[in-house]
C-alpha positions as CSV (number, residue, x, y, z in Angstrom):
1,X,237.9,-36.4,-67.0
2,X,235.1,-39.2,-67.0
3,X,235.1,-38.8,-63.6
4,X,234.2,-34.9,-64.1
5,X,231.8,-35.7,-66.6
6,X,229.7,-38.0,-64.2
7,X,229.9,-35.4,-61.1
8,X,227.8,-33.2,-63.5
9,X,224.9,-34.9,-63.2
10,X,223.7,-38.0,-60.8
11,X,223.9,-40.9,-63.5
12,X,225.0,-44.3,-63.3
13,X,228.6,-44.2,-62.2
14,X,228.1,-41.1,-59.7
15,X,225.4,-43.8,-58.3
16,X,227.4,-46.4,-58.3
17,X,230.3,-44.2,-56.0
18,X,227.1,-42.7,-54.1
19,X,228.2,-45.0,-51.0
20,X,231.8,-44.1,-50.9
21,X,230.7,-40.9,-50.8
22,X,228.4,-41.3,-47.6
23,X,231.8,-42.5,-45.7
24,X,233.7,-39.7,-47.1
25,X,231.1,-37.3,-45.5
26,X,231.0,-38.9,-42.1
27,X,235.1,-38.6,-42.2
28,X,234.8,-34.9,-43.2
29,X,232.0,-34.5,-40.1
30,X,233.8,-35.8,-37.8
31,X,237.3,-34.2,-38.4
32,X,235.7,-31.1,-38.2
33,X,233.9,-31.9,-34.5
34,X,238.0,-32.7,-33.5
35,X,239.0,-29.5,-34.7
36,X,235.9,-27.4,-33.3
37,X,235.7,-29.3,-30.1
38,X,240.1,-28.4,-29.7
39,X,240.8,-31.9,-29.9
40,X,243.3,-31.0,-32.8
41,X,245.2,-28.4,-32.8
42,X,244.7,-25.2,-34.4
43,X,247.2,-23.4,-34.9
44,X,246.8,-18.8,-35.5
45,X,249.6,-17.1,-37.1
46,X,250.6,-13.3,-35.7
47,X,249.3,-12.1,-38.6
48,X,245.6,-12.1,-39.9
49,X,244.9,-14.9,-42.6
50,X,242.4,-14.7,-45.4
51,X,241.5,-17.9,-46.8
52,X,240.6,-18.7,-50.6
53,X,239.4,-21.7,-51.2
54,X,236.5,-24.4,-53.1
55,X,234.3,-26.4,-52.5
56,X,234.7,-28.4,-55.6
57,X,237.5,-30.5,-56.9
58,X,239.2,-29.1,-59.6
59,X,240.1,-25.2,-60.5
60,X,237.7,-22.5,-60.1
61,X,239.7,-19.4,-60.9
62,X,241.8,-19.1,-57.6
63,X,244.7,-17.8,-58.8
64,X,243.2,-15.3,-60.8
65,X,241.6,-14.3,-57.6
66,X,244.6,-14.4,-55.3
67,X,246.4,-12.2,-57.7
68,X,243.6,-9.4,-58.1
69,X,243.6,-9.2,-54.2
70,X,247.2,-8.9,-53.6
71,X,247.0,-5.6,-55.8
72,X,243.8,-4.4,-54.7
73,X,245.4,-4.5,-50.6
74,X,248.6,-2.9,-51.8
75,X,246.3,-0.2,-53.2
76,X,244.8,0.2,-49.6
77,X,248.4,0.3,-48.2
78,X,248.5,-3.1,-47.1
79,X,251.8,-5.6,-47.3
80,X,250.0,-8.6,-48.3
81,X,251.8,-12.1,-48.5
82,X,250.8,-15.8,-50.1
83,X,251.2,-19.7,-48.1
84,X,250.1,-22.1,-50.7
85,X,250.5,-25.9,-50.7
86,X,252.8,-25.9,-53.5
87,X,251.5,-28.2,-55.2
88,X,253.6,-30.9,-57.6
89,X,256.6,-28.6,-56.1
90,X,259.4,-31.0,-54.7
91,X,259.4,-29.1,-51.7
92,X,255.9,-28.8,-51.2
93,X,256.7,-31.7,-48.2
94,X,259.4,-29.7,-46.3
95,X,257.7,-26.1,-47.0
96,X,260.2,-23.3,-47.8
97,X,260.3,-19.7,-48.3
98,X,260.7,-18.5,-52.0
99,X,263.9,-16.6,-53.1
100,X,264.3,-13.7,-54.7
101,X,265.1,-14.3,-57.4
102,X,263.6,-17.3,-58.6
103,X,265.7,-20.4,-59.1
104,X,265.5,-21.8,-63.2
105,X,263.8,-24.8,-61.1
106,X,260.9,-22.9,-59.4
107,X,258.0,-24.1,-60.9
108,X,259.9,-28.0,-60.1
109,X,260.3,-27.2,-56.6
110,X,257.4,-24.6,-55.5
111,X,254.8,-26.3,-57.5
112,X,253.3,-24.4,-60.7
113,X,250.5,-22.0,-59.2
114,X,253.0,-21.1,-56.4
115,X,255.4,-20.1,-59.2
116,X,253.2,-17.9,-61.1
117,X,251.8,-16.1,-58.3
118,X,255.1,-15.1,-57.4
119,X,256.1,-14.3,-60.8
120,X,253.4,-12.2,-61.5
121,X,253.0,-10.2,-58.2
122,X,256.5,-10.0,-56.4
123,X,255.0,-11.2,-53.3
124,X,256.3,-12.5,-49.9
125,X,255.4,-16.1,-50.5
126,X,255.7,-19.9,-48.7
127,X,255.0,-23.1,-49.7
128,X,254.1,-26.0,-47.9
129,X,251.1,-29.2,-46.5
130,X,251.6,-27.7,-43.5
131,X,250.1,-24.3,-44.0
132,X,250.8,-23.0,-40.5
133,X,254.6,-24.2,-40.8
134,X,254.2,-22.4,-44.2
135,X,253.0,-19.0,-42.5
136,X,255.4,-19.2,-39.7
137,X,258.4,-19.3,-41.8
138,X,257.1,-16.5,-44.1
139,X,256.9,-14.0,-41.2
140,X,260.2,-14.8,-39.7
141,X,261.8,-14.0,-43.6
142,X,259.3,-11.1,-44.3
143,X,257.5,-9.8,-41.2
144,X,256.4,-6.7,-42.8
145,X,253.8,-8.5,-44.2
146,X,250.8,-7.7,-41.8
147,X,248.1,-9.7,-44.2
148,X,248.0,-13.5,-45.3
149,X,246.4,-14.7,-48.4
150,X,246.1,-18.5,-48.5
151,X,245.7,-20.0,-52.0
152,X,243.6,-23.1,-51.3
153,X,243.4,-24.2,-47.9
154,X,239.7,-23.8,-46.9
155,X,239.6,-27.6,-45.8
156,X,242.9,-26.9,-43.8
157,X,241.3,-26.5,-40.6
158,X,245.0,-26.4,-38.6
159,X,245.4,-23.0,-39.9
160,X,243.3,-20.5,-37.9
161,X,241.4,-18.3,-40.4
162,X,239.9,-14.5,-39.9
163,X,237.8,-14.5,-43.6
164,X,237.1,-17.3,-45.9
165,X,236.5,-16.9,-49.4
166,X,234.8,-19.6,-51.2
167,X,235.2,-19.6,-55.4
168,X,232.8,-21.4,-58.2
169,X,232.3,-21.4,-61.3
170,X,229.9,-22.6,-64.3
171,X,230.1,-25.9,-62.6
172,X,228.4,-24.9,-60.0
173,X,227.6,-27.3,-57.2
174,X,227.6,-29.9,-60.1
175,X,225.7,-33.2,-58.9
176,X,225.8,-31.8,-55.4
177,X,226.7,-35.2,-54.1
178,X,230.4,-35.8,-52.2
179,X,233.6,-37.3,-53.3
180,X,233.5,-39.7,-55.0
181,X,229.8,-39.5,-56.5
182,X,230.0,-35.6,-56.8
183,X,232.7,-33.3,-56.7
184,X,232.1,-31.9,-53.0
185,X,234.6,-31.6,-51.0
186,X,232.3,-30.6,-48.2
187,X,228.7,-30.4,-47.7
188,X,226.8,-27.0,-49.2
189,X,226.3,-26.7,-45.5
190,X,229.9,-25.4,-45.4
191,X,228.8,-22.1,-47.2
192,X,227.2,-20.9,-44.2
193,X,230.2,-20.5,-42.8
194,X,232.0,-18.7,-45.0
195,X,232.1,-14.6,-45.5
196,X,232.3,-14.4,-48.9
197,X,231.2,-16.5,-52.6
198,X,233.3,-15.2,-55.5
199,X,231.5,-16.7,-58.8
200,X,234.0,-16.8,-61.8
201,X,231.2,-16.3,-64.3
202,X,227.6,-15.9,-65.0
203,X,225.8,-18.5,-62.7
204,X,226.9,-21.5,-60.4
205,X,223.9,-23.8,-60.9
206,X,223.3,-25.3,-57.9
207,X,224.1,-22.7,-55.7
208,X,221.8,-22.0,-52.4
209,X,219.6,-19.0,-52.7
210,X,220.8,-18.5,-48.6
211,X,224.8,-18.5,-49.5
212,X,226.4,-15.1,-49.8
213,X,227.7,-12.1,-49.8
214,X,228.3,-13.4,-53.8
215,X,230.8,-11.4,-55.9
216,X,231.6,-11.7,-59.4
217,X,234.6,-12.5,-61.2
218,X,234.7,-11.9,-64.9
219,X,238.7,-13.5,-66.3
220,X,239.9,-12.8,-69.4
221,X,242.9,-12.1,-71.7
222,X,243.6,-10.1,-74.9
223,X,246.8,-10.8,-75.6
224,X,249.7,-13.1,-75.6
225,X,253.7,-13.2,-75.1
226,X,256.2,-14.9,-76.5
227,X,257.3,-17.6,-74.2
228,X,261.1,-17.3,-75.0
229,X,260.7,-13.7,-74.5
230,X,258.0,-11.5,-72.7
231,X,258.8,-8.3,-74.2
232,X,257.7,-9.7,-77.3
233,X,253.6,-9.3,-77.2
234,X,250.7,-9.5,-79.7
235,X,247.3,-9.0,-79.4
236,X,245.1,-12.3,-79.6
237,X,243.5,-11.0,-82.9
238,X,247.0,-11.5,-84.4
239,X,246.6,-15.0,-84.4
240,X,243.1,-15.6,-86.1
241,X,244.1,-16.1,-89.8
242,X,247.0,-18.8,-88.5
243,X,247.3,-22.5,-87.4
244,X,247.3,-22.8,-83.6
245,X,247.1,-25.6,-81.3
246,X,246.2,-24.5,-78.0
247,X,247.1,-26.6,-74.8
248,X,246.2,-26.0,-70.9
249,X,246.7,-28.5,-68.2
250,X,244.4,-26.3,-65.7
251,X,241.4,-27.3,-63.9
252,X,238.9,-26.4,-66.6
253,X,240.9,-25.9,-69.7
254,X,238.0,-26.1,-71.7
255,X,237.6,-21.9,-70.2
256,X,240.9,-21.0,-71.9
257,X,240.0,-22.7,-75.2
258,X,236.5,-21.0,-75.1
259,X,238.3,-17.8,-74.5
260,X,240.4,-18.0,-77.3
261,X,237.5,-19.2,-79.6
262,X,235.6,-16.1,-78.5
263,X,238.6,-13.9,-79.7
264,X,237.8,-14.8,-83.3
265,X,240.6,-17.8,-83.0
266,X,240.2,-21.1,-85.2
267,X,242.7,-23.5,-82.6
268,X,243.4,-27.3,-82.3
269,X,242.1,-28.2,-78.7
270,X,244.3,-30.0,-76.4
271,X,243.5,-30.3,-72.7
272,X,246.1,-32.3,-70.7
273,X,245.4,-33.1,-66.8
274,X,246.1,-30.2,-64.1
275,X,249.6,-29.7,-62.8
276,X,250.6,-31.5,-65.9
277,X,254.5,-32.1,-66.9
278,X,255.5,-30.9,-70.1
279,X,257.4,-33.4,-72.7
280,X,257.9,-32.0,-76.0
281,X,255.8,-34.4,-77.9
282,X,252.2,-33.0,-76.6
283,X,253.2,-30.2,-79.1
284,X,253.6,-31.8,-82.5
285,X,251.6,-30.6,-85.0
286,X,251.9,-29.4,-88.8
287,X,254.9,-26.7,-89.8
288,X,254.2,-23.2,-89.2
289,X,251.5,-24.4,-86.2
290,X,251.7,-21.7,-83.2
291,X,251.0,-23.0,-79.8
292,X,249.4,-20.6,-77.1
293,X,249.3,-22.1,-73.8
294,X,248.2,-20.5,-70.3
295,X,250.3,-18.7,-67.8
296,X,250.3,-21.7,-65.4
297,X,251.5,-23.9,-68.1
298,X,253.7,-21.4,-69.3
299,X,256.6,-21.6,-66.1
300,X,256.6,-25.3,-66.6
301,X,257.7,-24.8,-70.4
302,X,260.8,-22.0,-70.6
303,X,263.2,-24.7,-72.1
304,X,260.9,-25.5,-74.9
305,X,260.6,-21.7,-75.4
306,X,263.9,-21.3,-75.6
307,X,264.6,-23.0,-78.1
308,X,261.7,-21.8,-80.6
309,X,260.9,-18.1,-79.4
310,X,258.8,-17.5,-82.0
311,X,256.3,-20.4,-81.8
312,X,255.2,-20.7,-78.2
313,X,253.1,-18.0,-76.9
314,X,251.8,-17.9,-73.5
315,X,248.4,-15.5,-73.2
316,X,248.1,-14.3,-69.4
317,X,244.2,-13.6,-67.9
318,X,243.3,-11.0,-65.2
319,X,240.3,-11.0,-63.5
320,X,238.1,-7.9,-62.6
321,X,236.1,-8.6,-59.6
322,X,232.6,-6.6,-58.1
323,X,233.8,-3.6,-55.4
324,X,233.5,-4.5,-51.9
325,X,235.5,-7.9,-51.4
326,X,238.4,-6.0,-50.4
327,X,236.8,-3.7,-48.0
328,X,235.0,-7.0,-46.7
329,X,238.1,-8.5,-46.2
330,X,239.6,-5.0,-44.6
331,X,236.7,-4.7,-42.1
332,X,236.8,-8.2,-41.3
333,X,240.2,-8.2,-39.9
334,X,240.6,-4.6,-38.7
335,X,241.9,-5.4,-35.1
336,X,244.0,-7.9,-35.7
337,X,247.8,-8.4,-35.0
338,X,249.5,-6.0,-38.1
339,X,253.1,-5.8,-38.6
């Protein structure tokens, strides 16, 4: 979280990493002249892929985004599936194709995002580093699928790609140096490349007044479900006379908590790191204290709701996006292998 705090703006410690940084670029450039020149190989599923990815370390609303795209394709009468890396999942290594239904384990062997992506959208889904391997094995299990989603992978260059989406937030480009100085992954140069920015959010300070099409993402939730029980729901306005301690271990949990805060909630802020893994003492607090946690947290956490259904609460987010990103993505790979 230091770390985060200096890649905001270029003071002394993102100076201090400003070298590292220069060697990180020259690795980045020159993988990418192996890949373009076909010295590695690239690999093209039978299927066309649409990648989502960032820029910037750290989560910028992806799987928001992945989910409002699988539904918006099905609406056009496409069969859409989802390769991710899995990450954190104990299978993320070997890759593998995931189950219906879902094992007790998933969220321990597929990785958390992975896990709720397939929770909340049913969809044809592999995990796995190698993202090719990954979309392989999902068509030979589901070849209806004629449309691949990838949930971060726009650095993945051994996956052929027909559209790239690139996602930012409020962050923005922050310090606009590299890893480790800034939190680049790439250079803004990258964006010229890509067909589409999605901006979760007002503004992306930073951003290049050449880099689009932009499209924007609003995410948000207004109500929440007992974890132990998701038939159980309140509206978030429920919970603004009562003690609640609100934890996320997401990219940016400080967006959840300001969510909450803007629903009229009085909450105990506790951010833990991304991908974290639950032990029961991150929630001790007063009696009576609620605890509303985020979706990704949520799957990583049905023992502890278990066994107190009525004090964990889980508040899921949708995202409503600008029109035309589908129809970008349609006409972008209309000609391509279908199933």
């Amino acid at each position: 979280m230091r770390l985060q705090r200096a890649w905001l703006q270029r003071g002394p410690l993102a100076a201090l990493l400003w070298p590292a940084s220069l060697l990180f670029g020259l690795l980045g450039t020159l993988r990418r002249i192996l890949y373009r020149r076909g010295l590695c190989a690239i690999s093209r599923p039978t299927r066309p892929v649409v990648v989502i990815g960032n820029l910037l370390v750290g989560g910028a609303g992806k799987t928001p985004l992945v989910l409002n795209l699988i539904e918006a394709l099905r609406q056009q009468g496409r069969t859409p599936g989802v390769i991710s890396r899995g990450y954190g999942g104990s299978d993320s290594a070997s890759g593998a194709v995931l189950p219906t239904p879902l094992p007790d384990d998933a969220a321990r062997r597929f990785g958390d995002e992975a896990t709720l992506i397939r929770q909340r959208s049913a969809v044809p889904m592999a995990i796995g580093a190698r993202r090719a391997l990954a979309a392989q094995r999902l068509l030979a299990v589901h070849p209806e699928v004629d449309l691949i989603l990838c949930d971060d992978g726009l650095q993945h260059y051994a996956l052929a790609r027909d559209v790239e989406i690139a996602v930012f937030d409020g962050r923005g480009t922050g310090n606009g140096w590299l890893l480790p100085a800034g939190p680049l992954r790439e250079p803004l140069s990258r964006l010229r490349s890509v067909d589409a920015i999605v901006l979760n959010g007002d503004r992306a300070p930073g951003l290049p007044d050449w880099a689009g099409p932009v499209f924007h993402m609003r995410v948000a939730g207004s109500m929440a479900y007992a974890l132990g029980d998701a038939s159980v729901t309140r509206p978030l306005t429920w919970f603004r006379d009562q003690a609640v301690l609100a934890v996320a271990g997401i990219g940016q949990p400080e967006r959840f908590f300001d969510m909450l805060e803007s629903a009229g909630l009085r909450i105990r802020r506790r951010p833990l790191p991304d991908h974290y893994r639950y032990q029961e003492d991150v929630f001790d607090g007063p009696a009576g204290e609620l605890v509303l946690m985020t979706e990704k947290d949520a799957v990583k956490c049905a023992e502890v709701g278990n066994a107190d259904c009525g004090r964990f609460w889980v508040v899921p987010v949708d995202a409503t996006l600008d029109a035309g990103l589908t129809e970008l993505i349609l006409e972008k790979t209309r000609g391509r292998a279908t199933a």
